[in-house]
C-alpha positions, -999 to +999 in steps of 0.1 A: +095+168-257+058+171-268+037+139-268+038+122-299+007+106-314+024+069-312+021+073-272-012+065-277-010+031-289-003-001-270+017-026-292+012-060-278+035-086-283+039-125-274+046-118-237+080-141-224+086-157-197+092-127-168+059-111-179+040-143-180+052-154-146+044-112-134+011-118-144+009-151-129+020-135-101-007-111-094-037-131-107-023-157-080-024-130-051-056-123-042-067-160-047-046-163-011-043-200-022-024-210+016-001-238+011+013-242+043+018-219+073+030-183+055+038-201+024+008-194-003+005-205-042+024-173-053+048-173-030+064-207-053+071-182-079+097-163-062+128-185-075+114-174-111+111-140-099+147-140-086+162-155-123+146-124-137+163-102-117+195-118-122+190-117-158+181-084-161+218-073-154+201-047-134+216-054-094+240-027-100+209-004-091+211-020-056+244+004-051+231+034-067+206+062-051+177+051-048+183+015-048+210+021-023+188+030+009+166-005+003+204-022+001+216+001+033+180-009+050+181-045+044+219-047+061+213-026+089+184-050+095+204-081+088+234-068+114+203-063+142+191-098+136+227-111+140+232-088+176+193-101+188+212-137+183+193-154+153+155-157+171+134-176+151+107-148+146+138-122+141+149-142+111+114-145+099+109-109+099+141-100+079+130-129+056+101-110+047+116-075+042+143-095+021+115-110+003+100-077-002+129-063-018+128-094-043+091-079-054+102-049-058+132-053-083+114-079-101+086-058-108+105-026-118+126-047-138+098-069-158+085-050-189+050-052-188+021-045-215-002-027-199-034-031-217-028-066-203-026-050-167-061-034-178-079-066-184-061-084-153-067-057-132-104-054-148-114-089-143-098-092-106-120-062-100-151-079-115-146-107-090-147-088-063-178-068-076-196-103-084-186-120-051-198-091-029-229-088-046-233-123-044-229-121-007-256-095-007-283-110-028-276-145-001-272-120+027-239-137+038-213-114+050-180-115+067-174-102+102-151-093+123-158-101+153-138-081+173-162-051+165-198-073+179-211-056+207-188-027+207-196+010+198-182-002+164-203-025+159-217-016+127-183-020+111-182-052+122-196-069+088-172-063+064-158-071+027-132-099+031-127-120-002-101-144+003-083-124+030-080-130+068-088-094+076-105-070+061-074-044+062-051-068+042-086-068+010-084-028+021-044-025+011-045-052-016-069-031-037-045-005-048-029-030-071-060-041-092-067-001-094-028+005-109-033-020-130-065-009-145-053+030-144-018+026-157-033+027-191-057+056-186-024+078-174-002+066-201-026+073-231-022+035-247-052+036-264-081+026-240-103+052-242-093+085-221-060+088-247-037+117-241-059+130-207-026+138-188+000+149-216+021+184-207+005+203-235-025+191-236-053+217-231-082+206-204-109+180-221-134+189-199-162+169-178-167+148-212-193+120-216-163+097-217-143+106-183-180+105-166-187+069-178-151+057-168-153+073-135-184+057-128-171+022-138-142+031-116-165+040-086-185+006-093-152-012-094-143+002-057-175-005-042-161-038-027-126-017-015-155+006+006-172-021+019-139-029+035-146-002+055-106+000+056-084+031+060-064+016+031-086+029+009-067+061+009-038+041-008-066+033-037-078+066-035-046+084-041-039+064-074-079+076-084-075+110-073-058+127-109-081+107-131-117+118-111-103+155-109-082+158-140-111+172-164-122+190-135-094+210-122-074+212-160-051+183-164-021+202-158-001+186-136+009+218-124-027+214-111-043+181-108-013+168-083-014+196-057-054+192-060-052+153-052-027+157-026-047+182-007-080+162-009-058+131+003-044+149+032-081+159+037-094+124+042-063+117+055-066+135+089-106+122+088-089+088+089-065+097+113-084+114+138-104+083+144-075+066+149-065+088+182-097+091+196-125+064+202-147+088+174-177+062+178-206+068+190-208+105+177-220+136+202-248+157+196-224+188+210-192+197+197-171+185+188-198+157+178-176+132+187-159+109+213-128+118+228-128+110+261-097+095+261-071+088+234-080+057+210-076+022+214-046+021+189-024+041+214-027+017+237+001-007+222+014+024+204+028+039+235+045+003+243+061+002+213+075+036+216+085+026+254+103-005+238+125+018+212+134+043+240+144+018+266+180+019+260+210+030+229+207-001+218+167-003+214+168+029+197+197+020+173+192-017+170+158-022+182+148-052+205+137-078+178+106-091+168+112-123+196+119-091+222+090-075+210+068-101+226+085-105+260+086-067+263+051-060+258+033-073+291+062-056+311+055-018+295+017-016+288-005+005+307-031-021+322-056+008+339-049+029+313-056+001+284-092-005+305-105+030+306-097+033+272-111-002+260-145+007+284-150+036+256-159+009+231-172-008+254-144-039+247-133-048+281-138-084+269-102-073+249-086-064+278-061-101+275-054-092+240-040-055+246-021-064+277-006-096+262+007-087+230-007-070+202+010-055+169+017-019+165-008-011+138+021+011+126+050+000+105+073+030+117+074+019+150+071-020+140+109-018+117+120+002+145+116-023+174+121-045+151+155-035+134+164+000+152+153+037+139+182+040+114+169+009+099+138+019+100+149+054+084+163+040+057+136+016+044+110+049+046+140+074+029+139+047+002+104+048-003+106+089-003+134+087-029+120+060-049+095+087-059+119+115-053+144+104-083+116+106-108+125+137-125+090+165-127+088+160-165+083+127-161+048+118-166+049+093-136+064+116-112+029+129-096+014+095-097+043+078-079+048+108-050+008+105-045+008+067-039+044+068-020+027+096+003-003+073+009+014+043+018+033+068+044+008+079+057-016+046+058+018+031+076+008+050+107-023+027+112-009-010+098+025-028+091+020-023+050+053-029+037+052-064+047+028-069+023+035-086-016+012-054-030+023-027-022+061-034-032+046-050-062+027-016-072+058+006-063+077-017-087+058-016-116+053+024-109+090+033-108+093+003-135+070+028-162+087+059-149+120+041-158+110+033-191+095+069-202+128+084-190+145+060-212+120+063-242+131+105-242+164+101-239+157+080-275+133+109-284+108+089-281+083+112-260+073+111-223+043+083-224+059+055-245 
């Protein structure tokens, strides 16, 4: 059905109690306000966020497609916490991933106004912009420390915020982004209104797209200062704004364009992730690859630990396993030649100790087994995949479920409040333009 002209409005009204306590929610996260231990400010919402779910009437979708794999996950995960005998860290682990799931439905199932996600995710942004600059102009800067005196060692001052490592500020920056994009894609009025309609012929490189893009790139400077790989999950929700006027806003067009240019950066990203990269050659291939990179050090562990046995690969070994395991499988020589590349021998106790995967495939799966692990990822995948094409978030949601895919190679994402929170309140719109054209409403309401 053809856009109608009432998509381009945003109606506000006095928000209730599930949207006030959403937006509590988020303007709570990146404040990282640590009460105790894991438990932070925002995490003493989550009994609120559970009597929304419950009185939304909408569990039923937890034993439907898509719904159903996240259910399927979250018991194959329970029953390998029950055979690994109740560890303390197992339980911990499922805790989060049940957790997790909590985000998730409460944010698909909270209604929320979206020019209200602009300001929120407008003046988190501006925080981040003021409080990096302010760092500058002091010249006061973060570092991580496990980059000084390496051949990475001009990474090693980085953007932070509030955050323990720069990676987590990396991957929290997506949701700020949604938030302030959500009401560029939808046409609600702020400025760029009907930019990504079916029928709607290409604007062009108007005076208008070029000043919001810029604001957008000042916005993100913070997210490059990260100098994160999870920028690519920001970078996939920018991608069909930036190139929309420029390769026609047909989405026939402007998705396959963004997912190419993400896959681009993508294997940039990843290739510095399997060799050491740093410092660059002057012959080809200009860079390091002496050996394989530092990440595959503990990535080969982990893939020892879910082929050691049946019940490894179907139940995994358990977070508690995970750590008596690891000094028993890991390559020590190996681990030094590859360390003496970055010249971080001084590392050599941390990588032949215990270290995490820095990949969240092979983390669920030594965690919970590879069926487990399967599941959670195939309801990620169908999260997006149930979207029908005509539906105006379907390109928007497969970009940013590809991204967080990919970006789990290099980090344990999805046991972090974000990214569940931005998937929710992505299939949350796409549920409620589906609904709107069933009324005849149009796609964008």
């Amino acid at each position: 059905m053809p856009e109608t002209t009432s998509s381009c409005t945003s109606t506000s009204t006095k928000p209730g109690w599930p949207e006030l306590a959403a937006l509590a929610y988020l303007a709570l996260l990146p404040l990282n306000i640590q009460l105790r231990g894991p438990l932070f400010a925002h995490d003493l919402l989550v009994p609120v966020l559970v009597a929304a779910v419950l009185r939304s009437g909408r569990l039923r979708d937890a034993f439907r497609l898509p719904g159903l794999l996240l259910t399927v996950f979250l018991g194959l995960a329970g029953l390998a916490t029950l055979c690994h005998g109740l560890a303390r860290r197992d339980l911990y682990e499922l805790a989060i991933f049940a957790y997790m799931a909590v985000v998730f439905w409460f944010f698909r199932t909270v209604e929320l106004d979206r020019k209200r996600l602009h300001w929120l995710g407008l003046t988190i942004l501006t925080v981040f912009c003021a409080y990096a600059a302010g760092q500058a102009v002091l010249g006061v800067h973060d570092t991580y420390a496990a980059y000084e005196g390496t051949t990475l060692g001009f990474m090693a001052k980085r953007f932070f915020f509030t955050f323990a490592h720069p990676n987590l500020a990396g991957s929290y920056y997506v949701l700020p982004v949604l938030c302030i994009m959500l009401a560029y894609y939808a046409g609600s009025g702020l400025g760029i209104c009907n930019w990504l309609p079916a029928n709607c012929k290409c604007q062009g490189l108007t005076p208008e797209w070029g000043l919001r893009l810029l604001l957008v790139g000042v916005l993100c400077v913070p997210l490059l200062l990260t100098v994160s790989r999870h920028m690519l999950i920001s970078l996939a929700v920018i991608l069909p704004f930036a190139l929309g006027p420029v390769v026609g806003v047909r989405r026939g067009t402007v998705f396959p364009a963004s997912g190419t240019v993400l896959a681009l950066v993508f294997g940039l990203f990843y290739l510095t992730l399997l060799v050491p990269f740093f410092p660059l050659q002057r012959e080809f291939p200009f860079f390091n690859h002496a050996t394989w990179g530092m990440y595959t050090i503990h990535q080969v562990v982990y893939g020892k630990m879910i082929l050691l046995d049946l019940k490894s690969f179907f139940m995994g070994v358990g977070r508690a396993g995970v750590y008596d395991l690891y000094p028993q499988l890991v390559n020590v020589e190996g681990a030094r030649a590859i360390l003496a590349q970055y010249k971080s021998e001084f590392c050599m106790p941390a990588f032949t100790t215990y270290m995490d995967a820095h990949n969240e495939y092979l983390n669920l799966a030594t965690a919970f087994g590879v069926p487990a692990m399967a599941a959670c990822y195939a309801f990620w995948i169908a999260a997006a995949g149930a979207v029908p094409r005509r539906n105006r978030w379907h390109g928007l949601l497969c970009l940013f479920v590809a991204a967080v895919c990919l970006a789990s190679l290099w980090d344990d994402l999805l046991s972090k409040r974000w990214i569940w929170a931005s998937l929710g309140i992505l299939v949350g719109q796409a549920d409620r333009a589906a609904a709107a054209t069933d009324k005849g409403e149009g796609h964008g309401s």
